[in-house]
N, C-alpha and C positions, 0 to 999 in steps of 0.2 A: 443444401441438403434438407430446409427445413426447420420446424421447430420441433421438439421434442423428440427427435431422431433415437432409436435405441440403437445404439452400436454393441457389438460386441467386441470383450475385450482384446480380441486378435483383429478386428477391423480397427480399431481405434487403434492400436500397437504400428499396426502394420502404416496409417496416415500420420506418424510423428516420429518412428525411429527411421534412420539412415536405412537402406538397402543392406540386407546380409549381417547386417552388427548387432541384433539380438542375440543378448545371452543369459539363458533360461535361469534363473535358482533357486527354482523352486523343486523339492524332494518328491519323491512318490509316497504317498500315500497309503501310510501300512496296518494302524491302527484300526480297527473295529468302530461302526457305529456305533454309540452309546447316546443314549439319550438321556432326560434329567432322570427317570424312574430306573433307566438301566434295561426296559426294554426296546430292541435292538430289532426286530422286526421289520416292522412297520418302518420304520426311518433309515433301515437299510437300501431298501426298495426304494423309498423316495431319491435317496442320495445315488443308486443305479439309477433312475432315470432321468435326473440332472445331468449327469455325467453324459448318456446316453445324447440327449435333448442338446445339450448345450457345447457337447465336445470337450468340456474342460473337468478336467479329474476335480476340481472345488471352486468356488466362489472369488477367488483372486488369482492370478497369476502375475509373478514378478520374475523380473530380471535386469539386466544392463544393459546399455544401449547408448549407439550415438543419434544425438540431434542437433543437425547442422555443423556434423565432426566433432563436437564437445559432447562427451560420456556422461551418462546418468542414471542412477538407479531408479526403476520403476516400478510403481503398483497399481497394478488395475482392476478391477472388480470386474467378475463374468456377473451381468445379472441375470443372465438364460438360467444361471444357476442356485437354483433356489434363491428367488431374488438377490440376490448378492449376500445373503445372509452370511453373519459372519458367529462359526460356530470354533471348537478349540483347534482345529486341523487349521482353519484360514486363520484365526487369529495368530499361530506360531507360524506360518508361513509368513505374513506380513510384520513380527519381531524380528525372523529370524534378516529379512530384506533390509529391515531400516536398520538394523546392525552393521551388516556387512558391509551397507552405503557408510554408515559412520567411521567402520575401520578404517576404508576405502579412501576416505577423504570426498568421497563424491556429491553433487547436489542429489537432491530427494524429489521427486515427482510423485504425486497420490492421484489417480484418476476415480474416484469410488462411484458406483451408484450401487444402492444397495438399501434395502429395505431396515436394514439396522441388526440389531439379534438375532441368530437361528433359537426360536420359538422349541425346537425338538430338544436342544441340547439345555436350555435353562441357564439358571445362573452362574452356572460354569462357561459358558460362552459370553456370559452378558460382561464377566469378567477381565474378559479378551480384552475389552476396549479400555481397561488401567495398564496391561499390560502393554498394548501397543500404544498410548500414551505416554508412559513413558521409555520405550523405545526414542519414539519421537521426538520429546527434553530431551536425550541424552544427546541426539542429533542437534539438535538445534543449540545444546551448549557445547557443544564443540563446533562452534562459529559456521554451519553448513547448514546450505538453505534448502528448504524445503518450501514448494512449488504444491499449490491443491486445486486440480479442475473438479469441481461438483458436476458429474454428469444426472443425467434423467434415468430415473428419480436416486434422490441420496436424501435421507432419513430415517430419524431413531438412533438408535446409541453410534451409531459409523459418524453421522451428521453431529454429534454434542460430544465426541472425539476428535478422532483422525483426520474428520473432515472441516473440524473449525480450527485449525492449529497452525495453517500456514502462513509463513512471512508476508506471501502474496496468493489471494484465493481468488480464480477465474469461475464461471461457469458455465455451461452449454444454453445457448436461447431457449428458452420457453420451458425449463427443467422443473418438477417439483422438486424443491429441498424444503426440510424445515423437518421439523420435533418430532412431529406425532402427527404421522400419515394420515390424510384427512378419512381413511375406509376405518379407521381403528376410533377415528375422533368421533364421526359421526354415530356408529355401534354403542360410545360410552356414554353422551352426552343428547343422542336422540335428534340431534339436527345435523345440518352438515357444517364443513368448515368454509368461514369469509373467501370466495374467490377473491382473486389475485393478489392473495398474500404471501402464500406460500411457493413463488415464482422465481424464477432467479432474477428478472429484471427489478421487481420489487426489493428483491437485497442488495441488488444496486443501489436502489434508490437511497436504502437505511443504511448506506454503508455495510450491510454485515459483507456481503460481496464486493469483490473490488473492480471486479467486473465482468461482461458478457462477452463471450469470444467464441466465434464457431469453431466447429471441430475441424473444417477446413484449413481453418487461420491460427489453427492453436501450434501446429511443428514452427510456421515460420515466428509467432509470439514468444514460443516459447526459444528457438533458437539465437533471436536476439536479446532477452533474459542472460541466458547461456552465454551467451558472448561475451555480454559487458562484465559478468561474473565473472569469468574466465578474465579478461583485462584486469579487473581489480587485482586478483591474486597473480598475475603476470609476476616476473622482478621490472622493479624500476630501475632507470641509470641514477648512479650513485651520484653526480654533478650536483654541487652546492647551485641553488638558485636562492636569489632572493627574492623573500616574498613584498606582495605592492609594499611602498612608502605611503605613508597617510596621503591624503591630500587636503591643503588648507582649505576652510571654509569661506564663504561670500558673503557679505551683509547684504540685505536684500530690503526696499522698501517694499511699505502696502502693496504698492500696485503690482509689483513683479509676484510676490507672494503669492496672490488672488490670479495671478496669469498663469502661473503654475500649477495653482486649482484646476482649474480650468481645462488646461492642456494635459493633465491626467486624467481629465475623465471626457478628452475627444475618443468618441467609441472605433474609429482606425487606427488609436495606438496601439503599439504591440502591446503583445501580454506572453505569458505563461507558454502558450503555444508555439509562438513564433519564436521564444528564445531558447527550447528544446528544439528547436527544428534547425536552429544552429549550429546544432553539433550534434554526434552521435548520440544517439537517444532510445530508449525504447520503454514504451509506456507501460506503466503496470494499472493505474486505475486511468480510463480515460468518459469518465462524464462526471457531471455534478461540479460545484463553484470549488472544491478541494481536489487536486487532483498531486499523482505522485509519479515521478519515473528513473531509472537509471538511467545517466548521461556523462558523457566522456569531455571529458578538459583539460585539451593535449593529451590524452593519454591517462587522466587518472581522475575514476567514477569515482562520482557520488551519486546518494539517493537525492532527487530536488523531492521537496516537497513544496506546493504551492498552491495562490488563486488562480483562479481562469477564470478572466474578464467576461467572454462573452459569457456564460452561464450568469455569472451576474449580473450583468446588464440585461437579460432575462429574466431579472426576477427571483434567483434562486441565490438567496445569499449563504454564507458558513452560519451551520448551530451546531448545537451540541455530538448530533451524529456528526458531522464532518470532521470536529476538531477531535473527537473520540478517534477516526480516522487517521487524523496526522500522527495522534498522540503510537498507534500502533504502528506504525510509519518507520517514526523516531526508533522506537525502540527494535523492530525488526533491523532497521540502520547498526545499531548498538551492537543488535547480537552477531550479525557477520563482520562487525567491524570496516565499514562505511562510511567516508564522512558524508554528510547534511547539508544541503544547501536550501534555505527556502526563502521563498517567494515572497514580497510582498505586495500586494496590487488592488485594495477592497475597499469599497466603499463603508463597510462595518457588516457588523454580525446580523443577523435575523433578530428580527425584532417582534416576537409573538408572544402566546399562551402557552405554545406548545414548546416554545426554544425555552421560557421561564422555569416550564415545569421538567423540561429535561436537562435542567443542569447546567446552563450556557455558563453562566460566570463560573460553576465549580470546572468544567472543563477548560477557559479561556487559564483558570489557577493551573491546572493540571497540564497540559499543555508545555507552558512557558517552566512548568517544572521539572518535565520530562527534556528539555532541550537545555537546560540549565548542567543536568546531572551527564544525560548521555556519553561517555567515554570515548568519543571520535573529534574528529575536527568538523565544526561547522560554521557556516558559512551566511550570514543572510542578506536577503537581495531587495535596497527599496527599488521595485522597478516604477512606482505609479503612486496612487492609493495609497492611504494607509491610518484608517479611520477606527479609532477604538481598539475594544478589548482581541477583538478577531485577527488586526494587526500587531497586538504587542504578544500575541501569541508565540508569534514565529518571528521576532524580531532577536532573541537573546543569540548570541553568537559569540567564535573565536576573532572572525572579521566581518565586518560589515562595508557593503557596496552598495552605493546608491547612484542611480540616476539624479544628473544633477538638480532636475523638477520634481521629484518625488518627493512625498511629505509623509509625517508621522505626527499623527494628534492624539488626544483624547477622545474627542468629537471630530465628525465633519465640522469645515467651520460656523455652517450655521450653524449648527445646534449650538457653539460655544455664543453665538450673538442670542442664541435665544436665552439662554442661562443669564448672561451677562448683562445683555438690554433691551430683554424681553421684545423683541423682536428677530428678522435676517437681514435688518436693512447693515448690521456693520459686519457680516459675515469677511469683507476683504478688510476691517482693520483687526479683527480677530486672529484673522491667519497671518500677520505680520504680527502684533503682539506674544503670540502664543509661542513662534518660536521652530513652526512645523516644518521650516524646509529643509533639506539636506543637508546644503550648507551650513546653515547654523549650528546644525548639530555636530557638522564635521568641525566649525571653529571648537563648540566643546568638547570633543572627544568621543561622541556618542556614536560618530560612524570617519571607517578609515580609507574608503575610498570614494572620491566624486569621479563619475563617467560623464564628463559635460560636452554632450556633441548635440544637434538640432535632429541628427537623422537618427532612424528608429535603427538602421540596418547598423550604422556606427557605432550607437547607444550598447545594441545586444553583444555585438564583437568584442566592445572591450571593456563589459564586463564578465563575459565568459572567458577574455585573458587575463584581467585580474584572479579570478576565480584557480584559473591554472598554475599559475605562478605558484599562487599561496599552498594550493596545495603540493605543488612539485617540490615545496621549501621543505616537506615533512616534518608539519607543524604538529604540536600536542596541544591535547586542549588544555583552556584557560580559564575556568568556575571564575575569576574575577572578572577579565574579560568581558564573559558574559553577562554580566552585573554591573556595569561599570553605570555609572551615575554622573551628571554633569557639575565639573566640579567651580564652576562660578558661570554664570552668564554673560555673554558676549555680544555687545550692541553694537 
């Protein structure tokens, strides 16, 4: 279709709800224009010829709907109509929808594009957006998820509301979103606004966006979302399973140690991608070295959260945006009651000016504090890598699975030879010293399952039936657990 496509919000309606299963609820429209001074004129007229223009009696139109058989409540912004501005008729229209999805028990979908404020009505409209705010908490604490496509254009107060608030936020290619429309930016400040900032691929890029999805691809995206949501809240069979038994750890000399190096970081290992593509899966952020998805194991989701190899073998390692990223992750996990499963596979963190000045270590804290607290079962995976602060991020957990080559340092091991004897020439007796392999860690306690097979395809199977088991044991979490510290060393 394109980039920057403007749909309207019955074209867009009509490419992501099932055939015939719209159901309107939204009122008619009885109240008088009013504007901030109270005359009614002038902005009566404007508001006939929106109507007129754009077919829709106001600026949103909501209702319920199936997408791919599973129900949901919808809102979508007409922006034929008066830019999608949202005055007090549209703001009690889009209360009155995220309510009734709350009562309903249903997920929430937000489609907006919209200029922000209606300018006629003033701070009485500008208002709207605390009210439909917390509409939205009240959804979101009663454990139902809310779903946000930023279409073209979405900014101004709709954008630093409604439209930054969801579990998982998508947006349409080539969309302006962002604060303060650059016609309004340029008028205040006399120049215009930095091209391609205010893009949705750029909010990719910063994390504020999780990611880019056409409107074509959004009914089947959002259908399998839907799906795996729907499986979580399924009933499960009551059958007692037990979850994995530890597995004993390996003593391992230098040189296996250093071959284990080695062979996590051959660039045709699997990663991230290839062990979602194992099992039922559906992506919610798919670019950048952080990535996150719903996936089924045996029958019972979790959020993974994780690296992805190739991104970083390109060059693009986790900083502080990223891990700000997981940390929202985490907690969107929390709030629908989710367990967590994450990844680990990295060669370490970004290493800049720019990761220093944004906070890398206070997020690598924050992070592993948010996964520490979270009220789910979680779950994490050494699949590879697992160098530094970037790794110990996502490593606290209920259970821990590792591939039996996968390592967890402080450092890569050179850098610990360069600390230690000022050079990398003893990088492989560092990585036996230090302690980093799997196994070691399994003799001490620090990880409770080893998947030790040579093939990659063996390797992902059975740790994504470990992963099952534990969770079909309906486990509670464990704050010690998660903590747990190695209680003597084992040579």
């Amino acid at each position: 279709m394109g980039e920057r496509a403007r749909l309207s919000a019955v074209d867009l309606r009509d490419m992501i709800v099932d055939d015939g299963s719209w159901e309107s609820l939204d009122t008619s429209i009885v109240r008088p224009a009013v504007t901030s001074d109270g005359d009614d004129r002038a902005y009566a007229a404007d508001l006939a010829r929106a109507r007129e223009r754009s077919g829709s009696d106001e600026s949103v139109i909501t209702g319920t709907g199936l997408i791919g058989g599973r129900r949901a409540a919808i809102v979508l912004s007409e922006f034929g109509f008066l830019g999608g501005s949202i005055g007090r008729d549209a703001g009690s229209r889009i209360v009155d929808a995220v309510g009734r999805a709350t009562r309903e028990g249903l997920p929430l979908i937000a489609l907006p594009a919209s200029g922000g404020t209606r300018m006629q009505e003033g701070t009485a409209a500008f208002l709207q957006m605390v009210a439909i705010t917390g509409a939205v908490t009240a959804h979101k604490a009663a454990g139902l998820p809310y779903l946000v496509y930023l279409r073209h254009p979405t900014t101004g107060g709709v954008f630093a509301s409604w439209g930054s608030l969801g579990h998982v936020t998508w947006a349409q290619p080539g969309a302006l979103v962002g604060f303060l429309g650059p016609r309004v930016y340029e008028g205040l400040y006399g120049e215009p606004f930095p091209d391609g900032v205010q893009t949705a691929e750029n909010l990719v890029r910063t994390t504020v966006v999780d990611d880019v999805v056409e409107p074509e691809a959004l009914a089947g995206r959002l259908s399998s979302v839907l799906r795996l949501l729907a499986l979580h809240e399924s009933p499960k069979q009551s059958n007692t399973v037990d979850a994995p038994r530890p597995t004993p750890g390996q003593v391992v000399d230098a040189e296996d140690a250093w071959a284990s190096v080695l062979a996590t970081r051959e660039p045709r290992r699997a990663g991230l991608i290839e062990f979602l593509a194992r099992g039922d899966s559906a992506a919610l952020s798919d670019a950048g070295p952080l990535r996150f998805a719903l996936s089924s194991f045996g029958g019972h989701v979790a959020l993974v959260v994780g690296y992805d190899r190739l991104s970083q073998e390109n060059g693009e390692l986790p900083g502080p945006r990223h891990l700000r990223e997981a940390r929202r992750a985490i907690m969107a996990a929390g709030d629908l009651s989710i367990p967590i499963v994450t990844i680990i596979d990295t060669p370490g963190a970004e290493l800049s000016v720019v990761a220093e000045e944004g906070g890398l270590a206070a997020q690598i804290a924050r992070c592993t504090v948010e996964l520490i607290k979270v009220p789910v079962p979680t779950v994490s995976v050494m699949l590879g890598q697992g160098a530094g602060g970037a790794a110990l991020a996502l490593f606290p957990a209920d259970l821990r699975v590792a591939r039996a080559d996968a390592w967890l340092s402080p450092l890569p091991p050179e850098g610990a030879s360069l600390i230690v004897h000022r050079d990398l020439d003893h990088a492989d007796e560092m990585a036996a010293r230090q302690g980093i392999l799997a196994g070691r860690l399994a003799a001490q306690g620090m990880v409770d399952v080893i998947v030790d097979t040579d093939s990659d395809a063996d390797a992902l199977a059975g740790i994504r039936e470990a992963i099952g088991r534990y969770l079909a044991s309906s486990p509670t979490p464990d704050p010690r657990a998660r903590t747990r510290v190695p209680a003597a060393d084992v040579r």
